[in-house]
C-alpha positions in Angstrom: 6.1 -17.9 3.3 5.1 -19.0 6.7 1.1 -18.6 5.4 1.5 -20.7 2.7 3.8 -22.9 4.6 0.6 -23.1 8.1 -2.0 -23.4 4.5 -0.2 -26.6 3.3 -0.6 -27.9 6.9 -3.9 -27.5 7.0 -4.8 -28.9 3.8 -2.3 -31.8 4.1 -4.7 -32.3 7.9 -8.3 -32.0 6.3 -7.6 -33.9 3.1 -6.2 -36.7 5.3 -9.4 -36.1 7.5 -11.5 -36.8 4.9 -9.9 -39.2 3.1 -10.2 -41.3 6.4 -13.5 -40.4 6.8 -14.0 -42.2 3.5 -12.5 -45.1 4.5 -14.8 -45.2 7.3 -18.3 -44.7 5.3 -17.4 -46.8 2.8 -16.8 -44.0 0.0 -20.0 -42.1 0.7 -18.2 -39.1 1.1 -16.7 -39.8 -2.5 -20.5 -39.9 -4.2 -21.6 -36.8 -2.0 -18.7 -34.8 -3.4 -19.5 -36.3 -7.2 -22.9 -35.6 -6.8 -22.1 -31.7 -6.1 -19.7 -31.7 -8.5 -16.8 -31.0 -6.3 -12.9 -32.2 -7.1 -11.1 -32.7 -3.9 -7.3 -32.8 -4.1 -4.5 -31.9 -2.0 -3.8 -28.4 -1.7 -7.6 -28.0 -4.7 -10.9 -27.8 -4.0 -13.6 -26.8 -7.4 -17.1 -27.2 -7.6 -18.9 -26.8 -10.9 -22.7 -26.1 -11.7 -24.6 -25.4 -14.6 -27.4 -24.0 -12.5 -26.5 -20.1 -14.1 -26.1 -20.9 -17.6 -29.6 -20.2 -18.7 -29.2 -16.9 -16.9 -26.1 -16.0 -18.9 -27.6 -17.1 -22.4 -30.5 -15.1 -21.8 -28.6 -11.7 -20.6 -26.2 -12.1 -23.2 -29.1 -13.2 -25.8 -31.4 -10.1 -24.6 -28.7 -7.0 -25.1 -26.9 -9.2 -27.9 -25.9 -5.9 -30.5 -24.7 -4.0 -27.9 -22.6 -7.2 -26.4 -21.2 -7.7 -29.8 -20.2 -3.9 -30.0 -18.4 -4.2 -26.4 -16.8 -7.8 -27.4 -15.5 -5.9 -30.9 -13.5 -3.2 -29.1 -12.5 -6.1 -26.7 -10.7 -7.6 -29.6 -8.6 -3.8 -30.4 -7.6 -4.5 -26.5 -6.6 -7.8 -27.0 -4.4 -6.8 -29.6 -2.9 -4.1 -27.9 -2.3 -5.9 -24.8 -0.4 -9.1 -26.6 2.4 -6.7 -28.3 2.3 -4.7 -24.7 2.6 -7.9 -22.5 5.6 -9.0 -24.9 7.3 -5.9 -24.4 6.5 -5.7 -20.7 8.3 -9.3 -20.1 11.4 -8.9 -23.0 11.7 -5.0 -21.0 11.6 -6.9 -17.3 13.8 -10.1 -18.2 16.8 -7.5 -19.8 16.7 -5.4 -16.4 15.8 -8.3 -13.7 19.0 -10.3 -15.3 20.9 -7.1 -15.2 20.5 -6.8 -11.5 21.1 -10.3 -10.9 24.4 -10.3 -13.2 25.7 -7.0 -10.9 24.8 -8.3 -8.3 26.9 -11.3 -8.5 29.6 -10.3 -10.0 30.2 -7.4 -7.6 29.4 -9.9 -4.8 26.4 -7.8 -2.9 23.0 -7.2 -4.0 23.5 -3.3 -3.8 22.3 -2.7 -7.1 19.3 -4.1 -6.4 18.0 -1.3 -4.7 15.3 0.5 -7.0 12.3 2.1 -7.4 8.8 0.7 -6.5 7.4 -0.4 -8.9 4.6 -3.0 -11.0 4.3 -6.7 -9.4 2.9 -10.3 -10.3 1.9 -13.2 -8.8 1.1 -16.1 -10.7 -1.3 -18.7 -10.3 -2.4 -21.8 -12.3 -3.5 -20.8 -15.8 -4.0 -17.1 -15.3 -1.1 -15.0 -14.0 -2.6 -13.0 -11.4 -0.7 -9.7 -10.2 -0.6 -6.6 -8.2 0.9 -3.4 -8.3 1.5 -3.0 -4.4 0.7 0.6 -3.2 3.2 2.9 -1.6 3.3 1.6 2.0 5.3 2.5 4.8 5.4 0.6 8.3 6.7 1.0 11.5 8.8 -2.1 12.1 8.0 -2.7 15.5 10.6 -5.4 15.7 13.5 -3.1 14.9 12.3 0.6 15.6 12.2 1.2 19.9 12.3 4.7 20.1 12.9 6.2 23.4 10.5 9.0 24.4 9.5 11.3 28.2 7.5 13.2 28.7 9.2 16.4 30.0 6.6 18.3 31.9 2.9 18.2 33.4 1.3 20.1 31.2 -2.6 22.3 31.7 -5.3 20.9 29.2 -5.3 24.3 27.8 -2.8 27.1 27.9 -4.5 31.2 28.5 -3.8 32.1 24.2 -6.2 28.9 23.8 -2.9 26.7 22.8 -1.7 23.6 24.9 2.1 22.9 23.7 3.6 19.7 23.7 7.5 19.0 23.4 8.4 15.8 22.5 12.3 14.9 22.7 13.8 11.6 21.8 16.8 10.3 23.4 19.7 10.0 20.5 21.2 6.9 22.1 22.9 4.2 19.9 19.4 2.0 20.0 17.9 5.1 18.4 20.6 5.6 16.0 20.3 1.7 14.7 16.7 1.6 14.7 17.1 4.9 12.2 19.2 2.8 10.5 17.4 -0.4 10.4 14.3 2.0 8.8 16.3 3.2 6.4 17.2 -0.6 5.2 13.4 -1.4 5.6 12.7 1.1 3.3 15.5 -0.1 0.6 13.9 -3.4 0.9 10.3 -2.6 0.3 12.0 -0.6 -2.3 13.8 -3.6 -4.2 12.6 -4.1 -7.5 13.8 -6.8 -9.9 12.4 -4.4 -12.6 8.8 -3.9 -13.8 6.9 -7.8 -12.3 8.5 -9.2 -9.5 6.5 -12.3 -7.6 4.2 -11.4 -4.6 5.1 -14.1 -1.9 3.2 -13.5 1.5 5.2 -12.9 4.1 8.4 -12.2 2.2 7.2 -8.6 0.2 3.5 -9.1 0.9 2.4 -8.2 3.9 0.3 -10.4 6.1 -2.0 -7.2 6.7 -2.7 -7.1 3.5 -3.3 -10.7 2.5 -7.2 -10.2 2.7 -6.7 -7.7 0.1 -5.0 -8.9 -2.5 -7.0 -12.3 -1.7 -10.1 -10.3 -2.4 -8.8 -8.8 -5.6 -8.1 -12.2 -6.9 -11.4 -13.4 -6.8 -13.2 -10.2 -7.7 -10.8 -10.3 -10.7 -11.3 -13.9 -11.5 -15.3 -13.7 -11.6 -15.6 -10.8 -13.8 -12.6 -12.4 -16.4 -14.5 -15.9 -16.5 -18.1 -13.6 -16.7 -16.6 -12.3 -19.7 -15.9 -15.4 -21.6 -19.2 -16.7 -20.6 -21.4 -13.7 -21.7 -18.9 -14.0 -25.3 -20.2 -17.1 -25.5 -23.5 -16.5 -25.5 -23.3 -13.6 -27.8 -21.9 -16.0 -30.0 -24.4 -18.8 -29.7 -21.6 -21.1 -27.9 -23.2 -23.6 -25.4 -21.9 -22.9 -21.4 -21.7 -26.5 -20.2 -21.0 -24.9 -16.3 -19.5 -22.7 -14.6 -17.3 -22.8 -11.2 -14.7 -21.8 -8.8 -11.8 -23.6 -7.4 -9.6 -22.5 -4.6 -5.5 -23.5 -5.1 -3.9 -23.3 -1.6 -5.2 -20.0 -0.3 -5.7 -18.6 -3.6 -9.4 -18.1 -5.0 -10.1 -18.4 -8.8 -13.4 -19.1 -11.1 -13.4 -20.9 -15.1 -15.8 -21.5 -17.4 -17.0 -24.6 -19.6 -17.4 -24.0 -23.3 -18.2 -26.1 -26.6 -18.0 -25.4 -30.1 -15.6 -22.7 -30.1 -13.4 -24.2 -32.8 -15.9 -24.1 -35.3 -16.4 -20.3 -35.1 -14.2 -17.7 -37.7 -10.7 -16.2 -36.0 -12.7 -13.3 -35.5 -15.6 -14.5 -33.5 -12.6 -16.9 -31.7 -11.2 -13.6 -30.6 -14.1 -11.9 -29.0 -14.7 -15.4 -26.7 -11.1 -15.4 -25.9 -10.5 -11.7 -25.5 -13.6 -11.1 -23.5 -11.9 -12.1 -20.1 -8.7 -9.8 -20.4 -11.6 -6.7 -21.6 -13.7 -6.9 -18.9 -10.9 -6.8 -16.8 -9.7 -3.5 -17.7 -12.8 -2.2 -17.1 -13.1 -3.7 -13.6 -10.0 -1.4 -13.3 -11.5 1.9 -14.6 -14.6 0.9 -12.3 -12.0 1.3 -9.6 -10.3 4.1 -10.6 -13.8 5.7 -10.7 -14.7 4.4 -7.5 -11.0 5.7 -5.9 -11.9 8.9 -7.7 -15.4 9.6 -6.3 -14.6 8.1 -2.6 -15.0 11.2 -1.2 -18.4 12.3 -2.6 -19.7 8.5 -1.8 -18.7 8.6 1.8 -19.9 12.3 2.1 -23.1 11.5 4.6 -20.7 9.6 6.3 -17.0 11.3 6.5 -16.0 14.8 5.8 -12.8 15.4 3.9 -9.7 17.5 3.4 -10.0 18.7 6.9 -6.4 18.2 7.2 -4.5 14.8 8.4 -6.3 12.5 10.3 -4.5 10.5 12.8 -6.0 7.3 12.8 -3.5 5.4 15.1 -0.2 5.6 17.0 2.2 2.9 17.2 3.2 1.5 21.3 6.8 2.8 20.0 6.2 6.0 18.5 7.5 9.1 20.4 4.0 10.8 19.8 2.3 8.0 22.0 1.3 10.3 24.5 0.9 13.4 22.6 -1.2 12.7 19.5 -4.3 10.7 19.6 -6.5 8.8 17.2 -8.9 11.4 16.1 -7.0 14.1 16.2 -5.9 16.8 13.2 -2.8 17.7 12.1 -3.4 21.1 10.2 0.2 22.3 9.9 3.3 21.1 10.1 6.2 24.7 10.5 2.9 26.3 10.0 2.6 25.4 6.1 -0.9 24.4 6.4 -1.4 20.3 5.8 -4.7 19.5 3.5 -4.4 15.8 3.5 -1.9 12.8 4.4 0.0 13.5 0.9 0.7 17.2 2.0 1.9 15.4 5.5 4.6 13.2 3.4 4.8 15.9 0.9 6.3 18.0 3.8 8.4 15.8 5.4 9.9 15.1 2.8 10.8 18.6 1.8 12.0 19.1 4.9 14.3 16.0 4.6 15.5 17.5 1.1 15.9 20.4 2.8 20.1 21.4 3.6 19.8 24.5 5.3 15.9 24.2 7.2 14.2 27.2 8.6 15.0 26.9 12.2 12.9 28.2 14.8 13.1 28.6 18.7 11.7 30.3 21.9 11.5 33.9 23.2 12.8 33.8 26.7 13.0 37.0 28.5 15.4 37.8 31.4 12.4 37.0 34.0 11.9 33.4 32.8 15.5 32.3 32.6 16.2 33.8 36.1 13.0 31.4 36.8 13.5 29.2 34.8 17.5 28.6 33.4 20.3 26.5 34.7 24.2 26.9 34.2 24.9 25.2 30.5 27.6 23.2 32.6 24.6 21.1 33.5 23.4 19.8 30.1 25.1 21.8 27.4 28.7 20.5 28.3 27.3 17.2 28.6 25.5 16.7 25.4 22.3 18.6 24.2 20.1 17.1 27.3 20.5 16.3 30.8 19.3 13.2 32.8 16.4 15.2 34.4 15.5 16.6 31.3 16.8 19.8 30.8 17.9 21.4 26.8 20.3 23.3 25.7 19.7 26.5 24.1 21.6 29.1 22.6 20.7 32.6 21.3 22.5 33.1 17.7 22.9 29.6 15.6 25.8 31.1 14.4 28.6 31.6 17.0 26.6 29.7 20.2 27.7 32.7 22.4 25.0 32.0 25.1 23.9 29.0 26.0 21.4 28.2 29.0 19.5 25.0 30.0 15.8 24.8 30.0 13.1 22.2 30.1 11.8 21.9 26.9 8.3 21.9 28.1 8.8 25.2 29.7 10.4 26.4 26.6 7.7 25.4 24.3 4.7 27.6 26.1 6.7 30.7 25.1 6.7 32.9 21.9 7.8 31.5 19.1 10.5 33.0 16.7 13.2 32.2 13.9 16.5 33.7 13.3 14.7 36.3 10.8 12.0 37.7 12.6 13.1 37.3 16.1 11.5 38.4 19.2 9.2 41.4 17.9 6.0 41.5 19.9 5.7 44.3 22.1 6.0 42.2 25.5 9.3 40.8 24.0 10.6 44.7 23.8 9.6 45.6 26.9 11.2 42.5 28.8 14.4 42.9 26.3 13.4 39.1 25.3 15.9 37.2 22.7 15.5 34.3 20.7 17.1 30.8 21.7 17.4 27.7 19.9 17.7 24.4 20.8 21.1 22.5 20.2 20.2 19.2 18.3 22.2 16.4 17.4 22.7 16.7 13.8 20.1 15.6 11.4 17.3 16.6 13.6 15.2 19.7 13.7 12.1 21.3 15.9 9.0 20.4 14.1 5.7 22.7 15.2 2.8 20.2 14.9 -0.5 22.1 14.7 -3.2 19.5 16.3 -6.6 20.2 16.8 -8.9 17.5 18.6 -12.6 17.4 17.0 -13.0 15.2 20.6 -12.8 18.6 22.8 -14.7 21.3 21.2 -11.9 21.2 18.5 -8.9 23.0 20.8 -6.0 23.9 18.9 -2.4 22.9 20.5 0.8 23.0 19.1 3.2 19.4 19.4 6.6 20.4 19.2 8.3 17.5 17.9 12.0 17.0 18.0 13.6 14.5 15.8 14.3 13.8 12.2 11.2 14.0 9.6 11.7 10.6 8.5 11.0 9.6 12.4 7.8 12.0 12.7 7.0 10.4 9.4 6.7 6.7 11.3 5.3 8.2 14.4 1.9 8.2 13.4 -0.7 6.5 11.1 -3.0 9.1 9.0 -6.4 9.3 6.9 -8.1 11.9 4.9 -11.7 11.2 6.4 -13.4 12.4 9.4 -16.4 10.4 11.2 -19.3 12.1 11.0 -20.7 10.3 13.8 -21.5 13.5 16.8 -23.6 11.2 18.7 -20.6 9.2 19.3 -18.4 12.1 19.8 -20.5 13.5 22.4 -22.0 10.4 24.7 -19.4 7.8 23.8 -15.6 9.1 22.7 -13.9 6.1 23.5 -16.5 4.4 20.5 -15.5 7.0 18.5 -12.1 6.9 18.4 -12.5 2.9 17.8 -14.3 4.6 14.5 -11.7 6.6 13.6 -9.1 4.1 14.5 -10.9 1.6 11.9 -10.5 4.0 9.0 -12.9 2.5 7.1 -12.4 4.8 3.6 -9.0 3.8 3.9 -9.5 0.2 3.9 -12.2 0.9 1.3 -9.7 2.9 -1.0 -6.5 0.5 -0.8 -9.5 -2.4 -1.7 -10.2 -0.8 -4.9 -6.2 -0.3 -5.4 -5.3 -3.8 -4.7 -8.3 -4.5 -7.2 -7.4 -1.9 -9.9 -3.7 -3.9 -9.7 -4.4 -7.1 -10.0 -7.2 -6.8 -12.4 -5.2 -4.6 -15.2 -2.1 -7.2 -14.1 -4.2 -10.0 -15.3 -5.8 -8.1 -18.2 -2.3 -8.0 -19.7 -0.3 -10.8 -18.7 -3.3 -13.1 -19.1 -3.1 -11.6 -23.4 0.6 -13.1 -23.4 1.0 -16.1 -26.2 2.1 -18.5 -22.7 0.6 -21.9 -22.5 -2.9 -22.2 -20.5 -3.6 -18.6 -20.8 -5.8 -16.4 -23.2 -2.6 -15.7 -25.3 -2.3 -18.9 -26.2 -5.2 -19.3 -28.7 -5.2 -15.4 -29.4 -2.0 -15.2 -30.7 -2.4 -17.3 -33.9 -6.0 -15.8 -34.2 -4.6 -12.6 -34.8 -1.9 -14.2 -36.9 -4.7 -16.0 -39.4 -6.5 -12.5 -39.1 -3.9 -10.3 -40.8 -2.4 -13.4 -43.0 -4.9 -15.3 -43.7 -3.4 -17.0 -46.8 -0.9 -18.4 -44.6 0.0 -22.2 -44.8 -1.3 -24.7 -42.3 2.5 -25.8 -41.6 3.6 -22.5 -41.5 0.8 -21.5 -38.8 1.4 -24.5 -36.8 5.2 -23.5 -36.2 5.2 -20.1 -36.1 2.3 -20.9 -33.1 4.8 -23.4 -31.3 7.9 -20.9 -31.8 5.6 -17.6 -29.8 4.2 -20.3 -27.0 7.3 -21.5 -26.2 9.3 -18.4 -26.6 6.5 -16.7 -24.6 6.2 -19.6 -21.9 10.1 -19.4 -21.3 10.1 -15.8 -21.6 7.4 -15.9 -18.6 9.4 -18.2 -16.4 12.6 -16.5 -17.0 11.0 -13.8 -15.3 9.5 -15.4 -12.8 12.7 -17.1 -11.5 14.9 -13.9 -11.7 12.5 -12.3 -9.7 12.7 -15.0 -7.7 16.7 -14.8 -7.4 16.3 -10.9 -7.0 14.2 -11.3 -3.8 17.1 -14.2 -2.2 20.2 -11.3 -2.9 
């Protein structure tokens, strides 16, 4: 809201800018503007030109039976996508009012939580909308973990390894900023049903503004390119063509005459040409999204595992995980891509009874290396300088002994099933201790390699809850390809990485696929101003065509305004869903 909010400033200080201006050169900004064919208003801005008209009469004039083809199965969508955008709003309004009508009369907006899900913006004439992409950020504002290091430790360990142990201090801020992410996630979560209104700033993201911003337009030129090259097919004169910008949102329209005088049918290709071309901007995406990979082959390699692309200043793995770096496992199931990442997190979060796992320590390196438990395990499960506490069975916590955790970590590894077999461990009569965590967290074995040092392997051995590794870092599936860099100037490469330009590339053609098939169908609903409006009664005449005049007129009134109210009973209950 604040955008749109800073937007209207800014309009309201150019339009009086100008309009001053005009004062001052006696109107010869006015004339300038006329002679363009640009509309000034407060808060608009169009400009019309019939400079590509010829263009689109001849490429729809030159390929004209195969236009007509593609315009004919653009009427069997337009069909298809008025009954579905009927069902879609009649289906939302029952379960948006439904929330709102628990919601206040049980006094809290609990029953608002769902699941993510299909959402709309709208805009002018066309109803322009999004389905927002699964999207989960670290809330800076609300999330401070508190992380130490524990330990110097050697750039690389003898068995090739470097370990890491990252704990986090359970204090209270820790325990409210899990809390406060948990809420976060309820509220990206909230759904008034299947549309709710994108608002920027309030459940659109400022970050990704420029997306769906992009999306609009893209979608906007290729619906209005669709009317115009119907036109033309069906000898229907373009008097321009243009764009307009509403606020901060882009959009494009075209100018057409005659269109009245042409049969229902040939109405229907004109009028369902916008809504058909864009569902095919959305399987160009879904194509694009599909084949990302083999595009950006010269460029990135793939399914190399995880690729940390950034770390937040808060997360715990600040100074443990860099950008560029690979996370191939995770409890040693082996990670493929970021999905496997959430995939396993998210088992282990499901997960009531965890496979645990600990350290080997041998009688040698606690005499070296072991304090009394009095110092940390009768205090809590860490002292002030650092040190864990461990036991040896989970079961009955017979033995306990403190241990810096980064000591702990360069040892052998084992779980309460396998133990301490190795032969060293036999010889030195070595057990297996666990660390005693607060509940809900667990050791997490992090299996990094770094493509920036001859791709070493180490092991990060993350303590916490999954949801908190989760939010720790930020991941891609691509690799820079870019050696050069990687050998003479890392720092530029990592600034690559860091960038993740496939990323930004994929969630593009999301945000486009979205609002594109948003606007192919809402745009087909019999609402005032959009496609529907006209299509509805074409269809209508279509499949009763001996229907009377009267009878058309009303039964045209009766689906606009049922389908206008329909639309902004939506619309507002989404609205009231977002202020519970």
């Amino acid at each position: 809201m604040v955008i749109l909010i800073w937007a209207l400033l800014l309009w309201i200080g150019v339009f009086a800018l100008i309009k001053w201006l005009e004062v001052r050169s006696e109107e010869r900004i006015s004339r300038w503007l006329d002679s363009r064919n640009i509309s000034l208003y407060l808060g608009y801005v169009s400009w019309t030109t019939t400079r590509y008209d010829a263009a689109l009469s001849n490429i729809s004039h030159k390929y004209r039976r195969w236009w007509d083809i593609w315009f004919s199965l653009g009427v069997t969508f337009g069909l298809v996508g008025l009954i579905f955008s009927v069902i879609l709003l009649v289906g939302n309004f029952g379960i948006t009012f439904a929330h709102v009508w628990m919601a206040l009369t049980t006094g809290n907006g609990s029953s608002l939580q769902g699941a993510r899900t299909t959402q709309m913006s709208g805009l002018g004439a066309a109803d322009l909308g999004a389905v927002q992409p699964h999207r989960h950020q670290l809330l800076s504002a609300d999330l401070e973990y508190h992380s130490r290091e524990l330990q110097e430790l050697d750039p690389l360990a003898e068995d090739g390894f470097t370990d890491h142990y990252v704990n986090i201090e359970f204090a209270d801020t820790v325990q409210r900023a899990e809390e406060t992410m948990k809420l976060a996630g309820q509220d990206i979560g909230k759904s008034s049903g299947f549309l709710t209104p994108l608002l920027p700033g309030i459940n659109l993201p400022k970050s990704q503004l420029g997306y769906i911003l992009f999306a609009l337009l893209v979608s906007a030129l290729f619906h209005e390119l669709g009317h115009a090259l119907a036109a033309g097919t069906e000898e229907l004169r373009l008097n321009g063509v243009g764009g307009f910008l509403a606020l901060i949102f882009p959009g494009a329209y075209v100018q057409i005459d005659g269109i009245d005088q042409l049969t229902p049918w040939r109405q229907l290709k004109v009028y369902c040409a916008g809504a058909w071309h864009n569902v095919a901007v959305s399987i160009t995406c879904v194509i694009a999204i599909a084949f990302l990979p083999i595009t950006l082959f010269p460029f990135y390699s793939y399914h190399h595992g995880a690729v940390v692309t950034g770390v937040p200043d808060n997360s715990p793995l600040q100074h443990h995980i860099f950008p560029g770096d690979v996370i191939t496992a995770i409890n040693q199931k082996p990670i493929h891509d970021y999905i496997a990442f959430h995939v396993a997190l998210q088992e282990l979060q499901n997960d009531e009874h965890p496979q645990s796992f600990g350290f080997c320590f041998s009688k040698q390196f606690l005499k070296s290396n072991a304090r009394a438990p009095l110092e940390c395990c009768a205090l809590g499960t860490t002292s002030e300088d650092g040190y864990q506490c461990f036991s040896d069975l989970l079961e009955n916590q017979s033995t306990r002994v403190c241990v810096q955790p980064g000591a702990a970590s360069q040892q052998e590894y084992c779980t309460k099933t396998t133990g301490c077999n190795s032969q060293k461990s036999l010889v030195n009569a070595t057990n297996c201790f666990f660390p005693v965590l607060p509940d809900g967290q667990q050791l997490h074995n992090v299996s990094v390699f770094n493509a920036r040092k001859s791709y070493a392997h180490r092991h990060v051995i993350f303590q916490g809850t999954p949801e908190t590794l989760r939010t720790s870092v930020m991941l891609s599936n691509y690799l820079p390809r870019v050696n050069f860099l990687l050998q003479n100037f890392p720092s530029l490469y990592e600034l690559t990485v860091e960038l993740d330009f496939p990323r930004k590339l994929d969630r593009l053609f999301q945000y486009t696929f979205s609002v594109s098939l948003c606007l192919a169908i809402l745009n087909m609903a019999p609402v005032f101003f959009l496609d529907g409006e006209a299509s509805a009664i074409l269809f209508v005449r279509i499949f009763r065509p001996r229907m009377a005049d009267w009878m058309q007129q009303k039964l045209k009134t009766g689906m606009l305004i049922g389908g206008t109210v329909l639309l902004a009973g939506n619309i507002v209950l989404s609205l009231a869903v977002l202020r519970l």
